[in-house]
C-alpha positions as CSV (number, residue, x, y, z in Angstrom):
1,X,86.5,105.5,127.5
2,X,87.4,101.7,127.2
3,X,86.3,99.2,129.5
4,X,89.1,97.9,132.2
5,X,90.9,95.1,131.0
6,X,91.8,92.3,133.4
7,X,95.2,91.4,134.0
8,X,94.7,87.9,132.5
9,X,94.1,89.8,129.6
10,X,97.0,91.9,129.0
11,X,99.3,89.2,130.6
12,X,98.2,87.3,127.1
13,X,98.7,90.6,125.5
14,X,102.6,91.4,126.4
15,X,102.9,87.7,125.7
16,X,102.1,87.9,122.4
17,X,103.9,91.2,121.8
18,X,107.0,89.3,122.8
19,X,107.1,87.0,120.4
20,X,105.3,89.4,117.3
21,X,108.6,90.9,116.4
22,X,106.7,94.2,116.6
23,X,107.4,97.7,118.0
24,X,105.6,98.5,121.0
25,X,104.1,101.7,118.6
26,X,103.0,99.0,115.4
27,X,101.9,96.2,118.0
28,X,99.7,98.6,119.6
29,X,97.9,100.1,116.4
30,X,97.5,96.3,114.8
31,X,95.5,95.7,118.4
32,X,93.8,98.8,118.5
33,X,95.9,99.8,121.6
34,X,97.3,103.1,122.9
35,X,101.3,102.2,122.6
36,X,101.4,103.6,126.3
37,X,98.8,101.5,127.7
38,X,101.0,98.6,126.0
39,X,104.8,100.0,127.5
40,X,102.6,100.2,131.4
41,X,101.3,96.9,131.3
42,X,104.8,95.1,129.6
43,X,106.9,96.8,132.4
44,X,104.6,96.2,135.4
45,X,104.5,92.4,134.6
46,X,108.2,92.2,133.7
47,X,108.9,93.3,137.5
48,X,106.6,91.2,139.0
49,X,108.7,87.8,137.3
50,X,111.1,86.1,139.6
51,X,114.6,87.8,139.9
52,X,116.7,85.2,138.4
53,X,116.1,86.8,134.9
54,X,112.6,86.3,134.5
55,X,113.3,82.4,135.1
56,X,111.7,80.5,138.1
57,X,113.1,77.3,139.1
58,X,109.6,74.1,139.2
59,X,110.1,70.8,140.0
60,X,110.3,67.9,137.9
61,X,109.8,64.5,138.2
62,X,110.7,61.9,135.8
63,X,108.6,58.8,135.8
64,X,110.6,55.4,134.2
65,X,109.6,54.1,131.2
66,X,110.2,51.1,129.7
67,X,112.4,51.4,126.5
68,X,109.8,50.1,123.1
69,X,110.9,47.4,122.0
70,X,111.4,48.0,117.8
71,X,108.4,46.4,115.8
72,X,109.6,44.1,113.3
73,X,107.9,43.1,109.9
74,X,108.5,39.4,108.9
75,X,108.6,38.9,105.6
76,X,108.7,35.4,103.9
77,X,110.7,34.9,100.4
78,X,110.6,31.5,99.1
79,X,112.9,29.4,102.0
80,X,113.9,32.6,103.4
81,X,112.4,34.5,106.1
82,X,113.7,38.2,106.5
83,X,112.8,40.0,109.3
84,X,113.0,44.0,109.3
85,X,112.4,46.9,111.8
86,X,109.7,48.6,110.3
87,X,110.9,52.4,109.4
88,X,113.8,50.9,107.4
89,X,113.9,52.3,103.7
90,X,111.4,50.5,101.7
91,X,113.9,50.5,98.6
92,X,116.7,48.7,100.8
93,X,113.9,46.0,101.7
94,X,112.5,45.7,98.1
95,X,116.3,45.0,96.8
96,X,116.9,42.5,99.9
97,X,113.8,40.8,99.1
98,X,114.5,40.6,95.1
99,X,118.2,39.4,95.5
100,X,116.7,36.9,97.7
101,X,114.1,36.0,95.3
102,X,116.6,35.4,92.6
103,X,118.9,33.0,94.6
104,X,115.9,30.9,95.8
105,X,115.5,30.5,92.1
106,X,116.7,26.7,90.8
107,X,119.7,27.2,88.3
């Protein structure tokens, strides 16, 4: 005879059987369960949950947070200065900052 599993254990257990895709039957002989054992514990805890569908409402605060402000590389070509938020596409920047090059250039 197996030793009593808590409910902790098998709560972790259905859980996981939720979300494996599984039957109950294939679940059970991957975990080295009896598929019965399985079926018992999944329908006790599934009428235990809250009567709204399984769904319970919990409250939720929202705390206020300051928006970022972007961070901005400065980059200095000749007399130019171009400034970009950093993320932009490093191709767009290394064009910017070659047709900049070329019309700092003296004729």
């Amino acid at each position: 005879m197996r030793p009593k599993r808590p409910r902790s254990w098998w709560q972790t257990i259905v859980a996981d059987f939720e979300t494996s895709g599984l039957t109950v039957t294939r679940f059970a002989a991957v975990h080295d369960l009896h598929p019965e054992s399985l079926r018992h514990w999944r329908s006790k805890l599934a009428r235990e949950l809250p009567a709204a569908g399984g769904m319970a409402l919990v409250r939720v605060e929202l705390a206020e947070v300051a928006p970022l402000a972007p961070q901005v590389l400065t980059a200095v070509v000749g007399p130019a200065e171009l400034r970009v938020i950093i993320g932009t596409d490093p191709s767009y920047v290394g064009a910017v900052v070659a047709a900049i090059a070329r019309a700092a250039q003296p004729c």
